[in-house]
FIGUTI-155471 format. One record per atom (N, C-alpha, C): residue in three letters; y, z, x. Coordinates in steps of 0.001 Angstrom, whole numbers, plus 500000, padded with zeros to 6 digits. Atoms other than C-alpha are relative to their C-alpha. Layout:
% FIGUTI-155471
ALAYZX...
% end
This chain:
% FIGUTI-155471
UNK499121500018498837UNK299813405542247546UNK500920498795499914UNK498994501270500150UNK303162403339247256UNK499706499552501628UNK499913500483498889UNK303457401175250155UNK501457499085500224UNK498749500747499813UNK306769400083251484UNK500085498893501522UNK499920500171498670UNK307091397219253848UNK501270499559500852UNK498405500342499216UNK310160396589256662UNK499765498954499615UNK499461501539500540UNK312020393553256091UNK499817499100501147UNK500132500854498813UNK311481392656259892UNK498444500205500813UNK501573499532499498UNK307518393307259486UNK499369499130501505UNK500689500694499027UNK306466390273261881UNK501388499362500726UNK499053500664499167UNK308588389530265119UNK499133498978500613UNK500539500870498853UNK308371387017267489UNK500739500093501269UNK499454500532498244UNK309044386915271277UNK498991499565500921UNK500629500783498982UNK308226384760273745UNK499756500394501395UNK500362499294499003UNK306314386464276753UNK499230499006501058UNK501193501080499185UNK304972384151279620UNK499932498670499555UNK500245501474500751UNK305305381070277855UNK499366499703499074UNK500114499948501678UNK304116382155274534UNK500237500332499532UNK499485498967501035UNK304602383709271373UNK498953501252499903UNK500840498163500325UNK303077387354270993UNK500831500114498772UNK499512499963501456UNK303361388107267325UNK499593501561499921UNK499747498155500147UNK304458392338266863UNK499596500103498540UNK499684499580501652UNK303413393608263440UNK500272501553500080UNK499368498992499723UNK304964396322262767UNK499616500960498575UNK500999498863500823UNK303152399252260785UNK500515500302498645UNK499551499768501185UNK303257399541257125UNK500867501165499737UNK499417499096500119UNK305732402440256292UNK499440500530498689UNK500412498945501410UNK304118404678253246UNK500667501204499813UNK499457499208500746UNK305623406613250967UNK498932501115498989UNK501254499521500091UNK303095409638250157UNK501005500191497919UNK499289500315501350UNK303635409497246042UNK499613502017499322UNK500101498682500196UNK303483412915244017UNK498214500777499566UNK501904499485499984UNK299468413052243212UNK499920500559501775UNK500547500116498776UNK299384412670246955UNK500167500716500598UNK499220498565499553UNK301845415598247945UNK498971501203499153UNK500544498491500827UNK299605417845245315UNK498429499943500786UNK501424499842499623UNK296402417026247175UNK499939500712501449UNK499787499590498576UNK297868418143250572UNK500369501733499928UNK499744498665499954UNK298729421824248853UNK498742500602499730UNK500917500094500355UNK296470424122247422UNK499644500071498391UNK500274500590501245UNK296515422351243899UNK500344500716499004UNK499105499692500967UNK297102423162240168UNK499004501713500576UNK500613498554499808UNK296644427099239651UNK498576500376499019UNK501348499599501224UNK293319428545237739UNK500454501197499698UNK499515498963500885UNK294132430245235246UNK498737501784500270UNK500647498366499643UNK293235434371236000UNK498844499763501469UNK500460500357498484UNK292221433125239257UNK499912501381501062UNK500102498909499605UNK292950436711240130UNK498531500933499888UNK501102499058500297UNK289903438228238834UNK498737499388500249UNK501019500598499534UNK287522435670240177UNK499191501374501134UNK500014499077499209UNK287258438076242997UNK499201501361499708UNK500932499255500318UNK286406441021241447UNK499016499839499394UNK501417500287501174UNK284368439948238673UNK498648499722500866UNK501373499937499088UNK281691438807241764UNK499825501368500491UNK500675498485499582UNK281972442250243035UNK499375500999499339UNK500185499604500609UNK281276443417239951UNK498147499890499664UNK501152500836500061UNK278384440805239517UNK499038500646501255UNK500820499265498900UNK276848442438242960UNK499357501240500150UNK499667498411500755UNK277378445927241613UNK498243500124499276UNK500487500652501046UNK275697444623239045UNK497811500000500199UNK501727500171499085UNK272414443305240806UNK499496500708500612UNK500528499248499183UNK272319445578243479UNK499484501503499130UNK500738498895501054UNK271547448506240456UNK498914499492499481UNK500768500777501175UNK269522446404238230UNK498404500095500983UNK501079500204498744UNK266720445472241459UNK500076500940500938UNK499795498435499543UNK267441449106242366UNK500490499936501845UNK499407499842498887UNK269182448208246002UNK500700501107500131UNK499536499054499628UNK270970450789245667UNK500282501119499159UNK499743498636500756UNK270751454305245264UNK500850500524498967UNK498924499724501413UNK272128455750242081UNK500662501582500843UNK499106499662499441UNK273037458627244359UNK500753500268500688UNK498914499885499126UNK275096457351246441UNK500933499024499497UNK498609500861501395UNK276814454376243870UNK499582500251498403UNK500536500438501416UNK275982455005240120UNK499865498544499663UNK500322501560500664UNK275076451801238278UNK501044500027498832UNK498861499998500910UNK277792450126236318UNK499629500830498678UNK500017499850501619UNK276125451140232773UNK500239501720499984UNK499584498712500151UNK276554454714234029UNK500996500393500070UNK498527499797499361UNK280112454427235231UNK500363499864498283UNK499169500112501294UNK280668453382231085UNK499581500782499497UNK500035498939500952UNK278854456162229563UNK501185501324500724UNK499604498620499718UNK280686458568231809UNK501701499782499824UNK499209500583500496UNK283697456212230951UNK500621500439498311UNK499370499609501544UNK283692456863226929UNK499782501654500209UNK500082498662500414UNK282347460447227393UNK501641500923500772UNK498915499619499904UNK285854461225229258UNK501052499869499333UNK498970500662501060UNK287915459313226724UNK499445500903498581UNK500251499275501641UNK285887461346223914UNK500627501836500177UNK499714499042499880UNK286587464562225872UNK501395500487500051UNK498451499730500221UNK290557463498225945UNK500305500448501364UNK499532499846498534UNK290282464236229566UNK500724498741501216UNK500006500737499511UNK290467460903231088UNK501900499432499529UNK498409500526500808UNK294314460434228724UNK500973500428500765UNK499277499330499123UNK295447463277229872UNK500607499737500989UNK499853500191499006UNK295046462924233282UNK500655498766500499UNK499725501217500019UNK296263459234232947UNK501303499984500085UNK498411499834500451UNK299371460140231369UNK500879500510500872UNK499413499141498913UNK299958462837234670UNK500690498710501144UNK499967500290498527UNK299190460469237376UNK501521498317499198UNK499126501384500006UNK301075457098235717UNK501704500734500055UNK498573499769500010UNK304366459484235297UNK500662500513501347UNK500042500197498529UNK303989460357238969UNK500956498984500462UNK500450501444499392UNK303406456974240135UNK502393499721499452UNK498675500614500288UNK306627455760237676UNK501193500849500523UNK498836499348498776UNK309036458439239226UNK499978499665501043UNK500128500053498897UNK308500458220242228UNK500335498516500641UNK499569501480499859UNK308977454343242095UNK501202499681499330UNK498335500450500473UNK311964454361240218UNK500854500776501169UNK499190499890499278UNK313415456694242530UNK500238499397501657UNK500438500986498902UNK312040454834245720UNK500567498656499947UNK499444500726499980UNK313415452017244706UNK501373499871499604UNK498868499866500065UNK316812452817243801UNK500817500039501462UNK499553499425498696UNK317283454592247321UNK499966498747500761UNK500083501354498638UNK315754451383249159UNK501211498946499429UNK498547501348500414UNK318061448664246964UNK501256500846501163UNK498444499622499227UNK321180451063248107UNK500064500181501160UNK499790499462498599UNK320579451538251781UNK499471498525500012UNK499946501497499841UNK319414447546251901UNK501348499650500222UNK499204500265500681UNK322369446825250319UNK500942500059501196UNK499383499824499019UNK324437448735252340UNK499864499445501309UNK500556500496498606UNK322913447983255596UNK500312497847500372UNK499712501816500016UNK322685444262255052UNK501448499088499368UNK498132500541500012UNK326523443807254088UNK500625500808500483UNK499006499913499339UNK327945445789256194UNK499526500213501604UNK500669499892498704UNK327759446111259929UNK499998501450500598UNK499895498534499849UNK328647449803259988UNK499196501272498998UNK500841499676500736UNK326426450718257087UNK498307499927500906UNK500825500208499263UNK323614449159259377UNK499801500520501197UNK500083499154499447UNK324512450851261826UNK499642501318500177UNK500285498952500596UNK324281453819260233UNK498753500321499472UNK501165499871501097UNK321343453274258075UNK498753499349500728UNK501483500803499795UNK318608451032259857UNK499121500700500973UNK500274498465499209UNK318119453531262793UNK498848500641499657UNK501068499041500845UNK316828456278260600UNK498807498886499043UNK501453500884500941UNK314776453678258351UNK498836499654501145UNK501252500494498623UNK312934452112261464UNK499501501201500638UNK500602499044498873UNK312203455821262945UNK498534500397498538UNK501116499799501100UNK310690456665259186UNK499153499012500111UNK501492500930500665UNK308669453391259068UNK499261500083501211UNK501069499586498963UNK307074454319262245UNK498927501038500102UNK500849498863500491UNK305579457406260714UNK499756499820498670UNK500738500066501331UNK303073457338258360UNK500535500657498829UNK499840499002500873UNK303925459035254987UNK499184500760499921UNK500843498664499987UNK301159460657254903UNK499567500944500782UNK499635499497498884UNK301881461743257997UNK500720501580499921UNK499641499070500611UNK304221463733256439UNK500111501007499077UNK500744499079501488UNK302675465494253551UNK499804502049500513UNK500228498017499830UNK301966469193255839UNK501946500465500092UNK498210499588499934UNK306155468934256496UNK500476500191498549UNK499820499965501652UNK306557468082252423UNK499726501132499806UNK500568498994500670UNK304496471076251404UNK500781501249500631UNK499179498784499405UNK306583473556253851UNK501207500323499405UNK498244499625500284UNK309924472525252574UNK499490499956498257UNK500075500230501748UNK308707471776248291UNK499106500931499867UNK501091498928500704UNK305589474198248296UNK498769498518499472UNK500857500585500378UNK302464472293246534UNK500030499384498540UNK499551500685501499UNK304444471098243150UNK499738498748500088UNK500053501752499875UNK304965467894242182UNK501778499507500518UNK499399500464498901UNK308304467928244034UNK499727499242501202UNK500631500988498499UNK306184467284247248UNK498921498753499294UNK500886500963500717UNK303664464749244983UNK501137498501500602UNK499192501152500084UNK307160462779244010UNK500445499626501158UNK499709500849499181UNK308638462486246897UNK499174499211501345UNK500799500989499049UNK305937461415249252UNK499781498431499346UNK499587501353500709UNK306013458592246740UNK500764498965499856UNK498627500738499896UNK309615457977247045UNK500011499618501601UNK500476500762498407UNK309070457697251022UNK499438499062500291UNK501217500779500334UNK306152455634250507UNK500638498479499869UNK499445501003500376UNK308295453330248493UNK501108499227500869UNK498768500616499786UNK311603452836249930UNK499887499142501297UNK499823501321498740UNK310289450867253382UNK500108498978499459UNK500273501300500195UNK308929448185251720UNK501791499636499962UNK498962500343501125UNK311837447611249263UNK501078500083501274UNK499358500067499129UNK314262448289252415UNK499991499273500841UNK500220501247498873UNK312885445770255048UNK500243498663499097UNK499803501514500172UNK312424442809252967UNK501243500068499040UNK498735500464500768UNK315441443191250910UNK501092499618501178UNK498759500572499099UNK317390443677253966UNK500146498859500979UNK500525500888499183UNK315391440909256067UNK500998498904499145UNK499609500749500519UNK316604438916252992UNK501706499539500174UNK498755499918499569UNK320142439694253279UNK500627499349500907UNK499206500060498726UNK320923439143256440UNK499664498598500203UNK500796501378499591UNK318834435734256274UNK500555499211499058UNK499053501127501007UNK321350434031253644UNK500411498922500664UNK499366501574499102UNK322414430435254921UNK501495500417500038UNK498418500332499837UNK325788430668256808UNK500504498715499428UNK499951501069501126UNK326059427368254578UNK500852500425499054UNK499774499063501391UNK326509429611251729UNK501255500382500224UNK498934499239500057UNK329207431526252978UNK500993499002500512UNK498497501027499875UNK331476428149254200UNK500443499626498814UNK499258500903501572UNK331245427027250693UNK500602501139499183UNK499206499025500574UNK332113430291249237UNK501366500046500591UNK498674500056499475UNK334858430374251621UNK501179498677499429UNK499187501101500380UNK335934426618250937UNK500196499982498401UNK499189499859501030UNK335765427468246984UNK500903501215499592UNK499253499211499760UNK337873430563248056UNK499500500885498820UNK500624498489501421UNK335329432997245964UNK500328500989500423UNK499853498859499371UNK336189436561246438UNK498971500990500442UNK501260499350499094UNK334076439084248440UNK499086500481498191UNK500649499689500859UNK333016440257245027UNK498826499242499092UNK500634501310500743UNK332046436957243111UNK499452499573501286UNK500401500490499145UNK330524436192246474UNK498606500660500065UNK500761498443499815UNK328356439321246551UNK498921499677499180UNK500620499978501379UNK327121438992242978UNK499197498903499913UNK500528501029499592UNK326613435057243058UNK499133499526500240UNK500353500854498906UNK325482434121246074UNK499190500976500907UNK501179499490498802UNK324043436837248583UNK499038500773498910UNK501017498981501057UNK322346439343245317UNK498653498810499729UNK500713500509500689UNK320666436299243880UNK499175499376501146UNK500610500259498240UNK319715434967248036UNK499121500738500155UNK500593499122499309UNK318197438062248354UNK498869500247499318UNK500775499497501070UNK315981438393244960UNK498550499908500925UNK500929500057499462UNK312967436802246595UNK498960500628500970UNK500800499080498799UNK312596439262249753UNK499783501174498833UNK500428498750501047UNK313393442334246906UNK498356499857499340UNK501090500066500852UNK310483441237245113UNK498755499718500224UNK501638499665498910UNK307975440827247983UNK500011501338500439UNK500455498386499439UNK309200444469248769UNK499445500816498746UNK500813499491501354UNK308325445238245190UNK498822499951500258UNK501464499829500206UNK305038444277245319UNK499324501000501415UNK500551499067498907UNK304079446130248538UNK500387501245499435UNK499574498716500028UNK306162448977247268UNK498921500815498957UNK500483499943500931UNK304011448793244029UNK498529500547500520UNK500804499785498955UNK300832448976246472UNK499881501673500616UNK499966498426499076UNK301932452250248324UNK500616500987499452UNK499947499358500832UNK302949453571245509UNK498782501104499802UNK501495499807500885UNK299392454060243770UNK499124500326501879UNK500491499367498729UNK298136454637247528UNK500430501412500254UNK499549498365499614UNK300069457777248092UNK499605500627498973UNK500409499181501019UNK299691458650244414UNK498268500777500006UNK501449500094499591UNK295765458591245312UNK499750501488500745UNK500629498397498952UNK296087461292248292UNK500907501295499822UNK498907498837500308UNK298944463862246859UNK498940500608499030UNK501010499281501179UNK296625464132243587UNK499002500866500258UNK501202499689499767UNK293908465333245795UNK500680501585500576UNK499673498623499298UNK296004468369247242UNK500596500816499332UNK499474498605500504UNK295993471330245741UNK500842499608498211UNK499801500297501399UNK296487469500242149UNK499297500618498847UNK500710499287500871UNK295755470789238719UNK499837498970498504UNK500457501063500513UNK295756467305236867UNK500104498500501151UNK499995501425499374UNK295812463743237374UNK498422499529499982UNK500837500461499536UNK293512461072238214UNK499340500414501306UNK500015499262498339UNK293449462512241760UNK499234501445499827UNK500071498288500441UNK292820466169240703UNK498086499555499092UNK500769500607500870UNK290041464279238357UNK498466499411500986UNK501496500631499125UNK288255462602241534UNK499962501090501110UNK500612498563498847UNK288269465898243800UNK499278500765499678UNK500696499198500391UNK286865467997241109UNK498534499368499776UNK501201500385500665UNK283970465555240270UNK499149499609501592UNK500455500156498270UNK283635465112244317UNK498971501396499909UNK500480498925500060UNK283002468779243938UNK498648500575499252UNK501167500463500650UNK280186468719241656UNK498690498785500045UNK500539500841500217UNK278796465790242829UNK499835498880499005UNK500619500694501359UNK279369463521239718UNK500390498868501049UNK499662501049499625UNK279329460320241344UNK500728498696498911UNK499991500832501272UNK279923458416237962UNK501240500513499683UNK498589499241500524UNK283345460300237295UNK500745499453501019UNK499327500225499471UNK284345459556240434UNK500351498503500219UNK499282501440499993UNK284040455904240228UNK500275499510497992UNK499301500212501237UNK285571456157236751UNK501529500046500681UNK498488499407499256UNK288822457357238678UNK500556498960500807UNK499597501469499249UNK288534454434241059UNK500212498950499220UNK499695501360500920UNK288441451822238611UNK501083499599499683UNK498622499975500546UNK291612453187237029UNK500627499215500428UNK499050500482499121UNK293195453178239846UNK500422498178500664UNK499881501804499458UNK291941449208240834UNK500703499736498849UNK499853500903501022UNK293098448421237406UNK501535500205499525UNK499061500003499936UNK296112449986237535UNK500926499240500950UNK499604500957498817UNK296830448186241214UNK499857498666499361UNK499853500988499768UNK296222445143240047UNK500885499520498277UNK499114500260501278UNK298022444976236329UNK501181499854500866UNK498963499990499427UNK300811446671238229UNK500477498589501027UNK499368501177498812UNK301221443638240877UNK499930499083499093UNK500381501043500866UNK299913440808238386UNK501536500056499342UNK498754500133500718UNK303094442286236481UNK501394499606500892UNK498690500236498718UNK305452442151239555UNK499731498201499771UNK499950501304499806UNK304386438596240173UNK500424498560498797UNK499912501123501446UNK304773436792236422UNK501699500318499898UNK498924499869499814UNK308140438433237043UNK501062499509500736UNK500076501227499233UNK308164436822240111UNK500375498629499643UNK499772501233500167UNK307826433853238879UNK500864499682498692UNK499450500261500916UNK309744433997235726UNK501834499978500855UNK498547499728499521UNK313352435349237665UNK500052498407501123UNK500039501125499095UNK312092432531240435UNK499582498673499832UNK500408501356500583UNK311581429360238481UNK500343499049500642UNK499233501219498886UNK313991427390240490UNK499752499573501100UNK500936500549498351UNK311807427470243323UNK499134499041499963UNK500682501139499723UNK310271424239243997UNK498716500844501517UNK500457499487499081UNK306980425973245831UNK498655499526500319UNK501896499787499878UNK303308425972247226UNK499121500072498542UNK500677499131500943UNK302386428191244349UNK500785499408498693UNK499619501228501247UNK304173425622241562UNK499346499289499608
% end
């Protein structure tokens, strides 16, 4: 801890016919160890998987000292034989290959739609007008809300799959991009004005690159409710997928298939975000943060 002291540390005045001597309180300067002890410190490396790995570890125990029924959770070592015997049967690829090309449509087009109605909305005031309306009546209804309306107007394809996906997606990616937008420092726009940038080089610049940060917290949620919707479309009236994969083994009772299906899916949720976030932090280096 540096310590700085005033130059007029000890006064004197004369009160009553003496001196009373003021000291006047060291002023400290908190130094940079001292600022890192007040956050919450350096990062641990895969600090992410602390988390599961104990749940795993519980899993784990609670089979082993037979807490719990094998049928109502299999025991991990059964979740891996029933693990390779789907990968030997070429079923588990398959179905992998269905649900991830889902998932990736449905998020590319979800997020295209949300950037351009952000976009719009949050630079113009007649775009917003136009556009935020209808967004705020959709984010009040569930998507999956809407899945018996999907199936009336698409039938039970993967038309209605994708776009409950693309619904799914485009709040996120629409609120916080446009939260972002609109939340640019009027700062920003005197100095653009005073170096007389044009609305274009202003655009590009200054509010796109303002805004990255909210985009990329709506990413990761979007990324989230992605693989959530993908989860309950698969289950209706599907003829692959991971989804299609954990209804039929529901149906049979395999309990061990079905938490093969879940796993995926955790492991796909959490690559998928892990990847958003290193992205995160690579586009957002310049941020002096918490999480620095």
């Amino acid at each position: 801890m540096a310590t700085i002291w005033d130059a007029d540390e000890v006064k004197s005045s004369r009160q009553s016919g003496r001196e009373t001597v003021l000291t006047v309180p060291a002023v400290t300067r908190p130094t940079s160890r001292h600022r890192r002890r007040l956050g919450p410190g350096p990062a641990i490396p895969f600090g992410l998987q602390i988390g599961p790995a104990l749940l795993v570890l519980l899993w784990v125990a609670g089979s082993a000292f037979g807490w719990i029924d094998p049928r109502i959770l299999s025991a991990p070592w059964t979740v891996v034989e029933a693990f390779g015997r789907l990968i030997e049967q070429g079923r588990l690829q398959d179905n992998f290959v269905t649900s991830a090309t889902r998932a990736l449509l449905g998020l590319s087009i979800g997020l295209v739609i949300g950037t351009i109605l952000a976009v719009t909305a949050g630079l113009s005031r007649i775009g917003e007008a136009l556009i935020d309306g209808p967004v705020q009546i959709k984010r009040a209804i569930p998507t999956l809300a809407l899945i018996p309306l999907l199936i009336l107007w698409f039938g039970i394809g993967e038309g209605m799959k994708v776009t409950t996906i693309v619904l799914a997606v485009i709040i996120p990616i629409y609120i916080h991009t446009h939260n972002a937008l609109r939340g640019i420092d009027s700062r920003y726009v005197e100095l653009a004005e005073t170096l007389r940038m044009s609305q274009k080089d202003f655009i590009l610049q200054v509010v796109l690159p303002g805004a990255l940060p909210g985009f990329l917290l709506g990413l990761r949620f979007a990324v989230t409710l992605c693989w959530v919707s993908l989860v309950v479309v698969e289950q209706i009236n599907a003829t692959s997928g991971l989804g299609y994969m954990i209804e039929l083994a529901r149906n049979y009772g395999q309990t061990d298939v079905i938490l093969v299906g879940l796993v995926v899916y955790v492991l796909l949720g959490l690559v998928s975000d892990g990847l958003v976030r290193l992205l995160e932090r690579r586009v957002l280096s310049w941020r002096r943060t918490l999480a620095n």
